[in-house]
PDB file of N, CA, C and O in Angstrom:
ATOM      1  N   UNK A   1      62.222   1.968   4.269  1.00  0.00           N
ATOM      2  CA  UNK A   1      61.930   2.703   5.483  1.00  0.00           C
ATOM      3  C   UNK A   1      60.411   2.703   5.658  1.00  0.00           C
ATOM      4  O   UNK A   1      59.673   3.101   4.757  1.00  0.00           O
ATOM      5  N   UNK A   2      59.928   2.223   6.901  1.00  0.00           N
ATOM      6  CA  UNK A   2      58.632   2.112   6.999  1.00  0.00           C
ATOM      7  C   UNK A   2      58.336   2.792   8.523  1.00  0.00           C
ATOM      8  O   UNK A   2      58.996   2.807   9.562  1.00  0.00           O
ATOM      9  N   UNK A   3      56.912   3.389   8.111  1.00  0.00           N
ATOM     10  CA  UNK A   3      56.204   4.115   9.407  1.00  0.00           C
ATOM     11  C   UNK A   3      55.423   3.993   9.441  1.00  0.00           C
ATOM     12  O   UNK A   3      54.564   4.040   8.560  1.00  0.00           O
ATOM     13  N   UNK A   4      55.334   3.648  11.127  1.00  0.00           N
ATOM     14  CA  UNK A   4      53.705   3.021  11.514  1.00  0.00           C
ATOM     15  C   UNK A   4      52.972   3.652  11.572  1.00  0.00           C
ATOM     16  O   UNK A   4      53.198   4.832  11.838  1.00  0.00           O
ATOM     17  N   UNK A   5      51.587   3.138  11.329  1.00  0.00           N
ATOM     18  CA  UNK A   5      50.124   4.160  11.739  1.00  0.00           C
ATOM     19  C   UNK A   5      50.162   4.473  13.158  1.00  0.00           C
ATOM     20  O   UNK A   5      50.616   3.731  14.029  1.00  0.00           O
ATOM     21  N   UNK A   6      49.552   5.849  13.362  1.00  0.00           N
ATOM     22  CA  UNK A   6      49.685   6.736  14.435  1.00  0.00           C
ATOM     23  C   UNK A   6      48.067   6.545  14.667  1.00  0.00           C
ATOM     24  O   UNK A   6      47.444   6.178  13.671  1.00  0.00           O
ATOM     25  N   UNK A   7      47.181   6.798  16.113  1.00  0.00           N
ATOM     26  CA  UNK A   7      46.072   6.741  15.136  1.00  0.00           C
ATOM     27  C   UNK A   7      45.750   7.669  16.707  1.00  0.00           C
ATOM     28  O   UNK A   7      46.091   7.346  17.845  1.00  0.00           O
ATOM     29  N   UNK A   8      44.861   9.087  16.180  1.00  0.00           N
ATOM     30  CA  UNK A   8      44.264  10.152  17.171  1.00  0.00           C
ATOM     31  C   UNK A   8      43.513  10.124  17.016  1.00  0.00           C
ATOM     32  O   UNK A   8      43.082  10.038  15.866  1.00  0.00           O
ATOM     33  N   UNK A   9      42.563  10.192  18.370  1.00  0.00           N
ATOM     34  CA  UNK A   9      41.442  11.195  18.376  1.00  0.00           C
ATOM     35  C   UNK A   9      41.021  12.837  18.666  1.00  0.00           C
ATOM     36  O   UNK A   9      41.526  13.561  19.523  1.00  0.00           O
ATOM     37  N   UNK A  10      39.990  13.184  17.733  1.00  0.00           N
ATOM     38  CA  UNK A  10      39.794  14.783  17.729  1.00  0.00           C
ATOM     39  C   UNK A  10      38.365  14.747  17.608  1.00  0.00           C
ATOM     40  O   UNK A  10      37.620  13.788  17.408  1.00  0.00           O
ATOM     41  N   UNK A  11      38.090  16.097  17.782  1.00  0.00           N
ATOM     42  CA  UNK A  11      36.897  16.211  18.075  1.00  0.00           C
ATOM     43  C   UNK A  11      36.806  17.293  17.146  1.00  0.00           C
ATOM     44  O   UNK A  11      37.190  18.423  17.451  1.00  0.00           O
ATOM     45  N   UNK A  12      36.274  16.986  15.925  1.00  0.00           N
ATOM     46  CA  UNK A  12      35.147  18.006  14.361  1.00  0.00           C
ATOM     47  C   UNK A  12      33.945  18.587  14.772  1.00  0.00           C
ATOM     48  O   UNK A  12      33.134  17.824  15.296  1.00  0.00           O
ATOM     49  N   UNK A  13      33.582  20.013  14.629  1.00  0.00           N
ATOM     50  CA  UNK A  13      32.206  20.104  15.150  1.00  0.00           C
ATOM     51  C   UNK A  13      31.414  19.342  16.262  1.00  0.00           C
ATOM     52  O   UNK A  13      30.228  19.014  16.211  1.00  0.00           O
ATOM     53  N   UNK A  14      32.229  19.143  17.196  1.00  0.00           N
ATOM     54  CA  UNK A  14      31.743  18.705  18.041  1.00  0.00           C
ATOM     55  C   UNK A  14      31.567  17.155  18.058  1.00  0.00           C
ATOM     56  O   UNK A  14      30.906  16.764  19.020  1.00  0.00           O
ATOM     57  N   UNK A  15      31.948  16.326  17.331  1.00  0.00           N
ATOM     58  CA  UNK A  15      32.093  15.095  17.368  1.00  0.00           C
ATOM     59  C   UNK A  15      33.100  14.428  17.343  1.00  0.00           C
ATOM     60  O   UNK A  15      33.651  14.614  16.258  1.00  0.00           O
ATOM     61  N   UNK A  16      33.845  13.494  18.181  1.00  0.00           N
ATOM     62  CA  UNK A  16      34.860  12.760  18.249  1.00  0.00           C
ATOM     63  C   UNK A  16      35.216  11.725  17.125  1.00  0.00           C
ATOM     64  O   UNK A  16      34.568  10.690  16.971  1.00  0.00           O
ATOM     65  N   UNK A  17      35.930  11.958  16.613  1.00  0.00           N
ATOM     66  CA  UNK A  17      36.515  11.126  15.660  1.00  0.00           C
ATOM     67  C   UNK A  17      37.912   9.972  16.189  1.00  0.00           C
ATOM     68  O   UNK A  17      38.494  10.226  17.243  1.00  0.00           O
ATOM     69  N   UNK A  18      38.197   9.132  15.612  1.00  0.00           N
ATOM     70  CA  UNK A  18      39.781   8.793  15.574  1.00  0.00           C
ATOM     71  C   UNK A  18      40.012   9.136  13.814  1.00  0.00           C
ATOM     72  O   UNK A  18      39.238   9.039  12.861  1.00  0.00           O
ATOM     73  N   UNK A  19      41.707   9.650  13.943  1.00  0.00           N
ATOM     74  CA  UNK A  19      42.289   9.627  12.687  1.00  0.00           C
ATOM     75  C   UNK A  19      43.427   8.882  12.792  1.00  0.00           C
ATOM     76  O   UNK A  19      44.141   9.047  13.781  1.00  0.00           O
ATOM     77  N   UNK A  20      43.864   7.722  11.553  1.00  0.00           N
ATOM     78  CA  UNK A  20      45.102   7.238  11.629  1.00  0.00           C
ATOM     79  C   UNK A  20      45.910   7.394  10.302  1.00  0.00           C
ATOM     80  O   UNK A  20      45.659   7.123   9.128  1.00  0.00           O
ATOM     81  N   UNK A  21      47.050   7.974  10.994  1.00  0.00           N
ATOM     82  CA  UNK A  21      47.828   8.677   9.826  1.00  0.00           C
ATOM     83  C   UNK A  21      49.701   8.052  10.205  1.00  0.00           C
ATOM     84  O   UNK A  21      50.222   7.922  11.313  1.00  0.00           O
ATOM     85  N   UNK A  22      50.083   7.881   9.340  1.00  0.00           N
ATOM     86  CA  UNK A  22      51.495   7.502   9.425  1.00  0.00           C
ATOM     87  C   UNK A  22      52.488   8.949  10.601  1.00  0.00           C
ATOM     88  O   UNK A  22      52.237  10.144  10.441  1.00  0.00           O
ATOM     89  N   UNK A  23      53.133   8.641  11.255  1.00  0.00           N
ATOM     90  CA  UNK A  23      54.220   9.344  12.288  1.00  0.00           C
ATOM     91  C   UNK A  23      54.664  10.998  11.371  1.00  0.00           C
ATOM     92  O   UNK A  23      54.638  12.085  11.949  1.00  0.00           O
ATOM     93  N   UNK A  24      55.007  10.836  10.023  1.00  0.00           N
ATOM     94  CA  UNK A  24      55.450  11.579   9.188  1.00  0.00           C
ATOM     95  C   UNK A  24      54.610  13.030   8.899  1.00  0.00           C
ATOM     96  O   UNK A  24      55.164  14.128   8.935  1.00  0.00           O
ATOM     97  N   UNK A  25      53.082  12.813   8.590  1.00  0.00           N
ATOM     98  CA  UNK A  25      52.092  13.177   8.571  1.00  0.00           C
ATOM     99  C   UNK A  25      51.486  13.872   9.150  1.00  0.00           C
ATOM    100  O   UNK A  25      50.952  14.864   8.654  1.00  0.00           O
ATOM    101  N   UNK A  26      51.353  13.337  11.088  1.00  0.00           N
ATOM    102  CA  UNK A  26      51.438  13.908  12.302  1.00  0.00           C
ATOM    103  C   UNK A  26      52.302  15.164  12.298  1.00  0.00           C
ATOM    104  O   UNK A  26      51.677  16.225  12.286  1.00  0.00           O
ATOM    105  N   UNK A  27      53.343  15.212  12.303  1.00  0.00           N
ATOM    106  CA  UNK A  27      54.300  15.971  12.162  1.00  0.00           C
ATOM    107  C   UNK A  27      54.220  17.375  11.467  1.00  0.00           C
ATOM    108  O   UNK A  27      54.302  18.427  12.101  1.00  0.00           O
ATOM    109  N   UNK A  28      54.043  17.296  10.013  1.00  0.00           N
ATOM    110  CA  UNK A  28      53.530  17.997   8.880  1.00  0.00           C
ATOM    111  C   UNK A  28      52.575  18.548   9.551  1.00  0.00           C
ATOM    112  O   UNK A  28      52.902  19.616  10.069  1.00  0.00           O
ATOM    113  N   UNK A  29      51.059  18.063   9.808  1.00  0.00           N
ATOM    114  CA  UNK A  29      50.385  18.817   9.876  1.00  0.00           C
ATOM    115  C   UNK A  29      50.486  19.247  11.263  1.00  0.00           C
ATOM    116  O   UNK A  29      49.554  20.030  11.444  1.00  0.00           O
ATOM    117  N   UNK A  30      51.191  19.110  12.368  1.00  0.00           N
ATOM    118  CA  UNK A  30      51.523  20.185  13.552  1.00  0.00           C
ATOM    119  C   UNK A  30      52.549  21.301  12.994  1.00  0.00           C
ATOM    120  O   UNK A  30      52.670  22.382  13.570  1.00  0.00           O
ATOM    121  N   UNK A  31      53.012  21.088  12.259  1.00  0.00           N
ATOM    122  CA  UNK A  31      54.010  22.175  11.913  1.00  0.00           C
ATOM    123  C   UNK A  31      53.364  23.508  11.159  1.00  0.00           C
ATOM    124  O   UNK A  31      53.596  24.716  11.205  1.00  0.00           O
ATOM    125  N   UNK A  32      52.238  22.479  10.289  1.00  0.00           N
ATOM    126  CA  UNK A  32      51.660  23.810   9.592  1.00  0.00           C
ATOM    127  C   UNK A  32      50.825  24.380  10.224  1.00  0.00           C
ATOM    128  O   UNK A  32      50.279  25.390   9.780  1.00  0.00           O
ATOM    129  N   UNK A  33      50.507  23.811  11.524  1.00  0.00           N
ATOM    130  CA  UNK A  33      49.310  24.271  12.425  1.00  0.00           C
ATOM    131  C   UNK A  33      50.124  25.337  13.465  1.00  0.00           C
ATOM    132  O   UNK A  33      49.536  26.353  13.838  1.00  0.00           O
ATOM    133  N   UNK A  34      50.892  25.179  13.713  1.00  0.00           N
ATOM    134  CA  UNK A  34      52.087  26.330  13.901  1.00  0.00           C
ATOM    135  C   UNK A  34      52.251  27.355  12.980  1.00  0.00           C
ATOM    136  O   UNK A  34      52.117  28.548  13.249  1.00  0.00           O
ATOM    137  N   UNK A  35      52.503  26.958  12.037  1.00  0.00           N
ATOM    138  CA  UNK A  35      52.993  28.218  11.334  1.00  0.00           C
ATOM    139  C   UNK A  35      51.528  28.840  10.591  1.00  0.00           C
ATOM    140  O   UNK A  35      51.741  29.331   9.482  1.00  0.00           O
ATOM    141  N   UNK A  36      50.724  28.862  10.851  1.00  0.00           N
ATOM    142  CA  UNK A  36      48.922  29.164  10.735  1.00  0.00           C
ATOM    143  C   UNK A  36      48.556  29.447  12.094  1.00  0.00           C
ATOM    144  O   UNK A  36      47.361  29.729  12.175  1.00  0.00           O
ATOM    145  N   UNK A  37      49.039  29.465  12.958  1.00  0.00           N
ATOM    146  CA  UNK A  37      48.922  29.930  14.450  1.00  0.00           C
ATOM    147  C   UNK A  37      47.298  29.517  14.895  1.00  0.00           C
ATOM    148  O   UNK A  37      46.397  30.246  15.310  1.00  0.00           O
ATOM    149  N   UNK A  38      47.321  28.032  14.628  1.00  0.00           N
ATOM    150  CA  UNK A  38      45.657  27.170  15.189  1.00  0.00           C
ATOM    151  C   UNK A  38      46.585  25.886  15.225  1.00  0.00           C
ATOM    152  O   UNK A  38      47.725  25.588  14.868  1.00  0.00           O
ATOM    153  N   UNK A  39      45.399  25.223  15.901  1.00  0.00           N
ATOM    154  CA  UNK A  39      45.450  24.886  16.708  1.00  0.00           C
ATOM    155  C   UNK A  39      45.309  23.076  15.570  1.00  0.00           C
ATOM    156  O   UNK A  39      44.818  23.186  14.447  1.00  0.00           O
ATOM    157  N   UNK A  40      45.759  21.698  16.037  1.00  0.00           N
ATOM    158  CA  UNK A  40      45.517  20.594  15.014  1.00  0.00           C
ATOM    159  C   UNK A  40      44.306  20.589  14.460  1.00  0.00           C
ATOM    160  O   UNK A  40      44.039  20.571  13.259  1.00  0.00           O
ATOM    161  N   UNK A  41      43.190  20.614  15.863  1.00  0.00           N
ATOM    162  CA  UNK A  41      42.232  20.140  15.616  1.00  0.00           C
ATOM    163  C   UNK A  41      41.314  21.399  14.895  1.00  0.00           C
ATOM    164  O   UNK A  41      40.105  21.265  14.707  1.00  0.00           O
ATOM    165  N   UNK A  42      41.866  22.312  14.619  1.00  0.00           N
ATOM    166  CA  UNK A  42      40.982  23.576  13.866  1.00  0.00           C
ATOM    167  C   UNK A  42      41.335  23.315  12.399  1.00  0.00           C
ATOM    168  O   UNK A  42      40.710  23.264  11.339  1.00  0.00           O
ATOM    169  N   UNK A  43      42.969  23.131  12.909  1.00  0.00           N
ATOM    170  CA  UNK A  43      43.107  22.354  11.010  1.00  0.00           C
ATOM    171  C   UNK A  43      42.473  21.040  10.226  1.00  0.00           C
ATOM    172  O   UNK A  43      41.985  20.685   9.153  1.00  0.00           O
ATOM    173  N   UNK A  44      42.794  20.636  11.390  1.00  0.00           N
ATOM    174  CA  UNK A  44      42.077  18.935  10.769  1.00  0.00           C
ATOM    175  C   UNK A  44      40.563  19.528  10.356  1.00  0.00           C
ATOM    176  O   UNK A  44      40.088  19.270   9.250  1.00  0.00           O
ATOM    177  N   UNK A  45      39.888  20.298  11.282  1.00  0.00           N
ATOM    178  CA  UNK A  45      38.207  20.664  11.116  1.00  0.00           C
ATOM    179  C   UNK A  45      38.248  21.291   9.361  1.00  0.00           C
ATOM    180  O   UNK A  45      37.470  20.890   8.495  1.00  0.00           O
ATOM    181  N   UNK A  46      39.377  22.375   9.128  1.00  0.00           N
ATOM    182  CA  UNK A  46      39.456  23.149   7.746  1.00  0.00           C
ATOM    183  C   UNK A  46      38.933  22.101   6.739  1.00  0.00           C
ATOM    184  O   UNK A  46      37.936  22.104   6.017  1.00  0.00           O
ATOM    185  N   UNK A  47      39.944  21.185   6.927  1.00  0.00           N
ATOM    186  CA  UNK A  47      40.853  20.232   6.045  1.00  0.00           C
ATOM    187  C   UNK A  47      39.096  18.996   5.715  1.00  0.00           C
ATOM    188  O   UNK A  47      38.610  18.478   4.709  1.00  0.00           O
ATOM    189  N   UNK A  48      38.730  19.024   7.138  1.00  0.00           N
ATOM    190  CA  UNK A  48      37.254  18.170   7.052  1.00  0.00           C
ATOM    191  C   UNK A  48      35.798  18.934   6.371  1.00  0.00           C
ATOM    192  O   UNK A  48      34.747  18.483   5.916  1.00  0.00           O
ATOM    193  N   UNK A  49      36.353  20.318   6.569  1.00  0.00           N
ATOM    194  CA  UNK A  49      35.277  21.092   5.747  1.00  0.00           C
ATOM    195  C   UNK A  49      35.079  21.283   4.437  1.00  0.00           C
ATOM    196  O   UNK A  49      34.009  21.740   4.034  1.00  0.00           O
ATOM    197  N   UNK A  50      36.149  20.937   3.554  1.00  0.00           N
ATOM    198  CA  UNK A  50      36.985  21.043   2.869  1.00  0.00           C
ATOM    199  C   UNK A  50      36.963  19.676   1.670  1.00  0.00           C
ATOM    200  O   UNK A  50      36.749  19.693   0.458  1.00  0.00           O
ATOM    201  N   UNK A  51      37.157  18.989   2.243  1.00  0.00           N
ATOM    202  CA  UNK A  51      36.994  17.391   1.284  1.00  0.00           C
ATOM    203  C   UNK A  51      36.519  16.604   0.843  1.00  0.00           C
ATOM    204  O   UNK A  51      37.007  15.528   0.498  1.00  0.00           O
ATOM    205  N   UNK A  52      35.084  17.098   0.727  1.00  0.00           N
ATOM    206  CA  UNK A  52      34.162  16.371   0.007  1.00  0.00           C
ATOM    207  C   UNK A  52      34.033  15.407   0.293  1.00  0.00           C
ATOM    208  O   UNK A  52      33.618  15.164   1.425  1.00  0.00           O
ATOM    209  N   UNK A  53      34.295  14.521  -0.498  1.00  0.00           N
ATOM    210  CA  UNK A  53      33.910  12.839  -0.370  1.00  0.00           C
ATOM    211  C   UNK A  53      34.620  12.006  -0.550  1.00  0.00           C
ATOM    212  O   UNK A  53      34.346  10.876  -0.954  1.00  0.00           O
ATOM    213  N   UNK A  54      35.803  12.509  -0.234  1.00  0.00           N
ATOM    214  CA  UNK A  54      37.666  11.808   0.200  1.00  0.00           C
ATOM    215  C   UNK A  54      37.548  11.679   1.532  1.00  0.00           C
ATOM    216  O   UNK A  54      36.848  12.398   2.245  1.00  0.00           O
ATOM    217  N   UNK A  55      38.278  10.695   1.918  1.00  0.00           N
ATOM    218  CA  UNK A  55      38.403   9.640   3.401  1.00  0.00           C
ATOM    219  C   UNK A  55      39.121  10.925   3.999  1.00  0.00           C
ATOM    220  O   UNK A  55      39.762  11.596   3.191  1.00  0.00           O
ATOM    221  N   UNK A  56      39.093  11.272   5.096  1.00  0.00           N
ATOM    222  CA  UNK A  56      39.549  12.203   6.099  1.00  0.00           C
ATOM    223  C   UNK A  56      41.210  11.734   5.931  1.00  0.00           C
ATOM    224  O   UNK A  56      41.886  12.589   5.360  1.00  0.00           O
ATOM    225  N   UNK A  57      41.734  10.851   6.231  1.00  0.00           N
ATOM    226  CA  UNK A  57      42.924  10.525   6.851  1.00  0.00           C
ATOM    227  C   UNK A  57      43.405  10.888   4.935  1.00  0.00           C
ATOM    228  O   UNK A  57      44.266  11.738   4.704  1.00  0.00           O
ATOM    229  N   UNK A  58      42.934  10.366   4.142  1.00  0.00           N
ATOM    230  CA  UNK A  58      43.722  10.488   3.221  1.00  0.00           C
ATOM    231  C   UNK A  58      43.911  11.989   2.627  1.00  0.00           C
ATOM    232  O   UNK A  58      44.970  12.334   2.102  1.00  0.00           O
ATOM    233  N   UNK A  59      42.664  12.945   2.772  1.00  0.00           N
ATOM    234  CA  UNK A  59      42.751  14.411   2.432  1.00  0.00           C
ATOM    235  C   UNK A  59      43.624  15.324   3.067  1.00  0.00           C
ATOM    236  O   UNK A  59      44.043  16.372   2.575  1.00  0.00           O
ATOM    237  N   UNK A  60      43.962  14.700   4.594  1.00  0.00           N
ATOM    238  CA  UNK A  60      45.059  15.301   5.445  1.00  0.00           C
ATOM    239  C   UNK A  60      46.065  15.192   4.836  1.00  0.00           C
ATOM    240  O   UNK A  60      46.810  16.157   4.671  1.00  0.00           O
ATOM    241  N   UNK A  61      46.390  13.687   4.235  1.00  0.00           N
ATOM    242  CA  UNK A  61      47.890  13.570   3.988  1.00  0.00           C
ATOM    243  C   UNK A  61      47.781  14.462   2.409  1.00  0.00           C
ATOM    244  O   UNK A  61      48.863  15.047   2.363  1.00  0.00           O
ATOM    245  N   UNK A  62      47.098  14.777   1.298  1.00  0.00           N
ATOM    246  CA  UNK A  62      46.903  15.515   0.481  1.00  0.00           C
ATOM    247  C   UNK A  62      47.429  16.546   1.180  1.00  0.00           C
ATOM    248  O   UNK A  62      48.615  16.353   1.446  1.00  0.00           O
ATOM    249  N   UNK A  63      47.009  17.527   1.559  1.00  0.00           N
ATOM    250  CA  UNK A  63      46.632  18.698   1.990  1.00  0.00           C
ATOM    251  C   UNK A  63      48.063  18.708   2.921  1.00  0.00           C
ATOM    252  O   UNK A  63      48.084  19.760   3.560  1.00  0.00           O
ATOM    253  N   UNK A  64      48.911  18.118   3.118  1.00  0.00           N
ATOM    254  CA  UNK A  64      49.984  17.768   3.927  1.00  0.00           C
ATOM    255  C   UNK A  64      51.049  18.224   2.739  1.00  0.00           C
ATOM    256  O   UNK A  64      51.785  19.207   2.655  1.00  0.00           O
ATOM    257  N   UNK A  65      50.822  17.110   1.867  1.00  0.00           N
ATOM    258  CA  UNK A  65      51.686  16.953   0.516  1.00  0.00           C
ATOM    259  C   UNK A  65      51.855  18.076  -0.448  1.00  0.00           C
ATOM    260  O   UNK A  65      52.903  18.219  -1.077  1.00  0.00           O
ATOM    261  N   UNK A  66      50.936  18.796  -0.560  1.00  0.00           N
ATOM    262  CA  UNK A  66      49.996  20.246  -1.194  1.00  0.00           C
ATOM    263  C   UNK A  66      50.787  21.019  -0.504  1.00  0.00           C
ATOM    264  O   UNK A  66      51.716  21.353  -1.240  1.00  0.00           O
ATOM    265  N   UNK A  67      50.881  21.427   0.433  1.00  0.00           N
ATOM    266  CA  UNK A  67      51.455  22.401   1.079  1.00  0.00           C
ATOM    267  C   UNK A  67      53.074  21.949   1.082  1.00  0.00           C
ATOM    268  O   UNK A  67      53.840  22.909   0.992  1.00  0.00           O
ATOM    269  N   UNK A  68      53.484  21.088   1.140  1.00  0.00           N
ATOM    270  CA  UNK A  68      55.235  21.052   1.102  1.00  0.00           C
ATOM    271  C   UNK A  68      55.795  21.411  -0.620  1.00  0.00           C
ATOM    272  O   UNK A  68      56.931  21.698  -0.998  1.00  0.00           O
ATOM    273  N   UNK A  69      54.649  21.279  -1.342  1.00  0.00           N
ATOM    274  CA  UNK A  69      54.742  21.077  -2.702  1.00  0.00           C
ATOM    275  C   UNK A  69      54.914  22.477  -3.080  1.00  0.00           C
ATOM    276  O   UNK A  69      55.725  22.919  -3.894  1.00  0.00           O
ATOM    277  N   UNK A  70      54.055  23.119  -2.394  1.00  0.00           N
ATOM    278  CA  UNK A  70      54.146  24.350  -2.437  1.00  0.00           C
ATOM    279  C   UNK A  70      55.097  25.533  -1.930  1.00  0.00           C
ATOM    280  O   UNK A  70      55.304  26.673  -2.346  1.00  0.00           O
ATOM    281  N   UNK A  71      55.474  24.957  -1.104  1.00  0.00           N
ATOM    282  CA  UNK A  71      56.810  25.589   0.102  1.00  0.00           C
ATOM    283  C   UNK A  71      57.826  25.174  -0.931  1.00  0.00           C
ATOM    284  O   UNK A  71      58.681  26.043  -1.102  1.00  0.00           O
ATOM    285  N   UNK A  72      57.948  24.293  -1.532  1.00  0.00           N
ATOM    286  CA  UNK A  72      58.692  24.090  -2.080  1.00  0.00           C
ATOM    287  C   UNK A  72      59.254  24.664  -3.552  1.00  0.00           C
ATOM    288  O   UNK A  72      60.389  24.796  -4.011  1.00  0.00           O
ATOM    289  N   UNK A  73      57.779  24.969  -4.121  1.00  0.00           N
ATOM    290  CA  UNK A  73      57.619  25.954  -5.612  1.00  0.00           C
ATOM    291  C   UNK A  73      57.737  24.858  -6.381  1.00  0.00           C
ATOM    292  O   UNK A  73      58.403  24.962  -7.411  1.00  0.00           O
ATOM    293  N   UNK A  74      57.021  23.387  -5.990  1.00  0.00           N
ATOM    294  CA  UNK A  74      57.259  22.224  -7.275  1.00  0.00           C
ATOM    295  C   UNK A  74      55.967  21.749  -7.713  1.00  0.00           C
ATOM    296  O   UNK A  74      55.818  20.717  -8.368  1.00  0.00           O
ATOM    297  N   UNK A  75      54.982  22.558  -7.321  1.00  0.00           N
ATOM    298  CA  UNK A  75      53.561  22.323  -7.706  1.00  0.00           C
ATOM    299  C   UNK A  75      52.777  23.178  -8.787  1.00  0.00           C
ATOM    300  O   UNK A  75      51.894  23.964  -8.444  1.00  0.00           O
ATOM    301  N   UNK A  76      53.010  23.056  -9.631  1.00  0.00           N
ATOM    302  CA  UNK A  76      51.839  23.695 -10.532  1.00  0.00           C
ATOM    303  C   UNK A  76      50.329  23.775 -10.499  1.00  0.00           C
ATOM    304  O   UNK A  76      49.476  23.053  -9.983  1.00  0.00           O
ATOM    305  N   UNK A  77      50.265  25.077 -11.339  1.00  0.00           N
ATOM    306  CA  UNK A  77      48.026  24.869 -11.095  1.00  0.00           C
ATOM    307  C   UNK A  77      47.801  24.168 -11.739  1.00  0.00           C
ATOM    308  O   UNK A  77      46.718  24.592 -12.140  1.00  0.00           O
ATOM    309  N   UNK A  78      48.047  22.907 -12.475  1.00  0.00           N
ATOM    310  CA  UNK A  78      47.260  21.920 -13.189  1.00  0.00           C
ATOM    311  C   UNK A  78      47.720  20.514 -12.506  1.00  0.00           C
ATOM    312  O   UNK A  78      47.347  19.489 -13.076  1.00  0.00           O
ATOM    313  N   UNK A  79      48.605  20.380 -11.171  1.00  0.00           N
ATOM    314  CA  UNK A  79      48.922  19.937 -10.516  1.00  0.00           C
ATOM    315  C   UNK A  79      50.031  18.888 -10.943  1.00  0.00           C
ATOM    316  O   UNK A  79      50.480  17.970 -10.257  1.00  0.00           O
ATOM    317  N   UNK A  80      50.385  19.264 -12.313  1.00  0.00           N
ATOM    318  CA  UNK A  80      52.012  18.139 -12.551  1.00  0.00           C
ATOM    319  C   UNK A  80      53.266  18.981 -11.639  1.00  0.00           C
ATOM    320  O   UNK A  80      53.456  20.184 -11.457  1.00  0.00           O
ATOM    321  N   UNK A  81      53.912  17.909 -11.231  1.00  0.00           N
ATOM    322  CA  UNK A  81      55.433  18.442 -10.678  1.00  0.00           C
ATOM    323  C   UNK A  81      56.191  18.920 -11.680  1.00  0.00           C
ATOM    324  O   UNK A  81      56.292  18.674 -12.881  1.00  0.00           O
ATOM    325  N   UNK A  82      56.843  19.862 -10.710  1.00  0.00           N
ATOM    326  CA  UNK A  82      58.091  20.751 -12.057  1.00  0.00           C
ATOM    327  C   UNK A  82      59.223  20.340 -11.439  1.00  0.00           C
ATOM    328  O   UNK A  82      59.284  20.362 -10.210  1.00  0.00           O
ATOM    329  N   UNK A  83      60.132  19.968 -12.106  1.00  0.00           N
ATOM    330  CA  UNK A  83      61.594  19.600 -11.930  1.00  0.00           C
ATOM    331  C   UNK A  83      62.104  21.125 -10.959  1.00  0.00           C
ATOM    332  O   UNK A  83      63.269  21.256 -10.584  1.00  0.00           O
TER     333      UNK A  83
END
């Protein structure tokens, strides 16, 4: 099963970016931007404030993954999965 790159533009502190992220991804992070009651591009900004010196598109999908991991209760603080 394969999904294509999606690819947006947003605007970080005031500067326009494009981000390209797989269909799946998109999704995820509108949902959590819902249920955080903001808005994509306030999340994407968090998420850009946030990541140091990791590629944007890839810290989203982290931070995507992180949070289902967590909804889920399969993430530990030393970050191995728990059965």
């Amino acid at each position: 099963m394969g999904f294509g790159i999606v690819k947006r533009s947003v605007s970080i502190a005031g500067h326009r970016t494009s981000i390209s992220l797989e269909q799946p991804f998109w999704e995820g992070l509108r949902e959590i931007a819902e249920r955080d009651r903001m808005s994509i591009q306030s999340l994407i900004g968090r998420i850009d404030a946030d990541r140091g010196d990791q590629n944007l598109s890839s810290a989203i999908r982290v931070f995507v993954l992180t949070d289902l991991r967590r909804r889920l209760g399969t993430h530990s603080s030393d970050g191995v999965t728990q059965p």
